[in-house]
C-alpha positions, 0 to 999 in steps of 0.5 A: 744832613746827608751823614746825618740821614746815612746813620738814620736810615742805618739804624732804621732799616736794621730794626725794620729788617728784623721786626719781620724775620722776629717769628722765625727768629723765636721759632728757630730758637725756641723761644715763646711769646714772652721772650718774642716780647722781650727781644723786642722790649730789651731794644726799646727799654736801653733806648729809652733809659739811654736817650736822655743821657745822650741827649745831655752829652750831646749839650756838653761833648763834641756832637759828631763823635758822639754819633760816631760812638752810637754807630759803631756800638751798632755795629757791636750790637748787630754781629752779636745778634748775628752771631747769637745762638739763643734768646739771652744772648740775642736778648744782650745783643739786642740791648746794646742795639737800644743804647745806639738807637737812643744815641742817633735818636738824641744826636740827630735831633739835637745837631739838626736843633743846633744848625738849622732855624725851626722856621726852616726846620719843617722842611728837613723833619720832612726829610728825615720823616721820609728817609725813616719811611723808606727804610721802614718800606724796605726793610720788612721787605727785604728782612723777608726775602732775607730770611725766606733766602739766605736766613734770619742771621743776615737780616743782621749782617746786611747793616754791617757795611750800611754802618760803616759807609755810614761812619765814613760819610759822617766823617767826609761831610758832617762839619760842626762847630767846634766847641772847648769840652765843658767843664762840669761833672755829668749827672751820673746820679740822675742817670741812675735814678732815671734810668730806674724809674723806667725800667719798673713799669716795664718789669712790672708789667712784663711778670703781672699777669702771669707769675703774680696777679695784677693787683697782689703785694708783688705788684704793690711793691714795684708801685712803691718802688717806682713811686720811691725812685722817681721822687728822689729822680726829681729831687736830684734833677731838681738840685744838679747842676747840669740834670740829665733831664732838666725838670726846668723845661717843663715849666713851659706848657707846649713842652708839657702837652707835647711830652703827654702826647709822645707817649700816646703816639709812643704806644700807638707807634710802636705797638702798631709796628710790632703787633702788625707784622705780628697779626700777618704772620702769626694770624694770616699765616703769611711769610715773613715776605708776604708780611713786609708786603702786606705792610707798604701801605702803612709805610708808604702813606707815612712816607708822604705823609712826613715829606709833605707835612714837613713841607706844609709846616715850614711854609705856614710857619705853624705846626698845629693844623698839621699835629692835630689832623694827623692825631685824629687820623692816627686814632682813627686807624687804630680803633679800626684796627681794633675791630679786626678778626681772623676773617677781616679782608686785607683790604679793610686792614689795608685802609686802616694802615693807611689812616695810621700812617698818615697821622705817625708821618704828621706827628712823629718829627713834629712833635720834637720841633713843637718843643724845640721851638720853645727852648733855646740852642743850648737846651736843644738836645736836652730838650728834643732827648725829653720828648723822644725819651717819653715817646720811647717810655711810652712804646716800651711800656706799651710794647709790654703791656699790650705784648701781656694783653696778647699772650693772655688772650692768644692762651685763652683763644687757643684753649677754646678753639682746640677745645672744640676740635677735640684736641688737648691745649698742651700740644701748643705749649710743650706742657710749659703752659706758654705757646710755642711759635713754632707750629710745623709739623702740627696737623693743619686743623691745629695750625688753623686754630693757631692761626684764628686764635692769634688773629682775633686776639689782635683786635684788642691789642690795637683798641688798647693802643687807641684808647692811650693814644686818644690822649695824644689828640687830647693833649695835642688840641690844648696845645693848638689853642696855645701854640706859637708860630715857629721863629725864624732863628735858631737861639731863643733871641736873635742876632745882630745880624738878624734884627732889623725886621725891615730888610727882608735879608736880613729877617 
């Protein structure tokens, strides 16, 4: 556990770093709204397409190498984004940081699946929950001293020797069981096609709007094409022997409502995350240091949260009081951040971080063990890659849409406020119709504009992210009313040696 939490916390402090320093990244580089979407969007698109196929490796092939793998193509991806000297390349590298993202997310999942019983399972969720926590409280912090110190291409070499320490306590401390490697052809095809079906929505919904309306035959055809490819997906998984995302485990309905619900708290969690940040700089005017501070509250209630939520479920046996409470709270803190303007006292935003924070804390680990509990030790990874890889869809198409809602009304807003002080909207945008980030140097009356155009854009953005997530309580209460307690065994039937529910050792 201790190399497992060490590539966790790795990968989630680098992201977490870098969410902050993002504005001036764009800004330095020239870059638009668009494009500061789409460096987000590239990370969560090669994670979410990749983690199903980690996640079924991780069922055949040796677990630790894998996880060794995924570090070492994250230290890949992160000194070519350090390295980067425009939005395409920092675009690539930021890719290649999806796809090892996707690996520890399947893999530390999947390993914590295959040694330790869901019944005592709660507790370590909660570890993870608060380790993932701290780095989130840490790393907007520390991306803005980096940035405002040494600059934004060191909030990506800091998590070069986290790596590497990483890699080593993986080494000195993970010990699995050793397995043969199976004998069996992987589902190259069913990667493919999944991978595919995706990325579509994701296409779709970055270019409808803007190069073409959202109902025209452009959008017609990526509906058809996404109909076209995620049939012959379910055909092909359906038909392999061993399919990247076996269709099978969806028979079972927690699995089902659960995998609706990931992508509610997909939306919810990662938009909220991205936007944020986004809504202190761009729409308050903060440094990327007073924006990771504006954030701890958020960060810190979803530290206790996940810490002691893991504790409760294991010692109740049940995950379903815990679900559902944090659900509600996590739609509670989205829809009052729907209402915020560029007038809304910190204060008010600081309580509605806090209510999102307690729900993503309850949720977020839970979700998985929900699942993991109804499937056995050999479908673990499979099974727990399923659920992260719709929670991942979930955020990366809802990243994009809600990151198209933005751009359309920080245009519109933008128009009107510099129409009333006189001033010609171009000087925002360069004559390329798209607003540039970079406002220095601008008279203040026109950063002033900048700034509440983009605060009372926000609030739409969130109410958007509350109205999915809303699904997420709805699929969470039909769960409730079927859910089962946790078992105290690690396969679906138990052993031997733990049969006999007379001797308490034993059971």
């Amino acid at each position: 556990m201790i190399g497992l939490l060490a590539a966790l916390f790795t990968a989630m402090i680098s992201t977490t770093i870098v969410s902050t320093a993002l504005p001036t990244i764009i800004a330095e580089l020239d870059g638009t709204q668009r494009q500061y979407t789409w460096v987000i969007t590239a990370s969560l698109l090669t994670m979410t397409i990749t983690t199903p196929i980690w996640g079924k490796l991780s069922d055949l092939y040796n677990k630790k190498m894998l996880t060794q793998l995924a570090i070492v193509l994250f230290l890949i991806g992160s000194l070519t984004a350090g390295l980067a000297g425009s939005i395409g390349v920092l675009m690539i590298a930021r890719a290649l940081q999806g796809v090892a993202m996707g690996g520890l997310t399947a893999l530390v999942q999947s390993i914590m699946g295959s040694i330790i019983a869901p019944r005592e399972r709660g507790r370590y969720a909660g570890y993870m929950g608060a380790v993932m926590a701290v780095a989130t409280v840490s790393g907007p912090l520390l991306g803005g001293l980096i940035t405002d110190s040494l600059g934004w291409r060191w909030c990506f070499f800091v998590s070069l020797p986290l790596a590497v320490i990483a890699l080593i306590v993986l080494q000195l401390k993970l010990h699995l069981p050793t397995h043969a490697p199976a004998k069996t052809r992987l589902d190259y095809l069913g990667a493919v096609l999944v991978s595919i079906t995706a990325a579509l929505p994701m296409l779709w919904v970055t270019f409808a709007g803007s190069d073409y309306d959202w109902i025209s035959w452009q959008s017609g055809v990526f509906l058809a094409a996404f109909l076209i490819v995620g049939f012959f997906a379910v055909v092909v998984e359906l038909r392999a022997p061993t399919p990247m995302i076996p269709l099978r485990l969806l028979g079972n309905s927690t699995t089902i409502w659960m995998i609706v619900a990931s992508v509610g708290i997909g939306v919810g969690m990662f938009g909220s995350g991205v936007f944020l940040t986004q809504y202190f700089q761009l729409g308050t005017g903060a440094t990327p240091t007073q924006a990771g501070l504006m954030t701890i509250p958020m960060i810190i209630a979803q530290l206790l949260s996940a810490t002691i939520g893991g504790l409760i479920v294991s010692r109740i046996g049940r995950w379903k009081p815990v679900m559902l409470i944090g659900s509600i709270l996590l739609l509670a803190g989205l829809t009052g951040l729907g209402t915020i303007t560029h007038d809304t006292a910190y204060w008010t935003v600081a309580i509605y971080m806090v209510l999102m924070g307690v729900g993503i804390g309850a949720l977020v680990q839970n979700v998985v063990l929900a699942v993991q509990n109804t499937v056995d030790v050999k479908d673990v990874g499979s099974a727990s890659a399923a659920v992260a890889f719709f929670r991942s869809l979930g955020g990366a198409v809802g990243v994009t849409v809600l990151g198209a809602v933005l751009t359309n009304h920080v245009g519109s807003n933008i128009a009107d406020d510099l129409a009333e002080i006189g001033v010609d909207p171009s000087a925002l945008s360069g004559g390329s119709g798209e607003t540039r980030l970079d406002i220095t140097g601008l008279p203040d009356a026109i950063q002033t504009a900048f700034h509440h155009a983009y605060a009372d854009a926000f609030g739409s953005v969130f109410m958007i992210a509350a109205l999915v997530t809303a699904t997420a309580v709805i699929a969470i209460a039909i769960a409730v009313a079927r859910g089962s307690e946790l078992r105290s065994t690690i396969g679906m039937a138990p052993t031997a040696s733990a049969e006999s529910p007379e001797d308490p050792k034993k059971s």
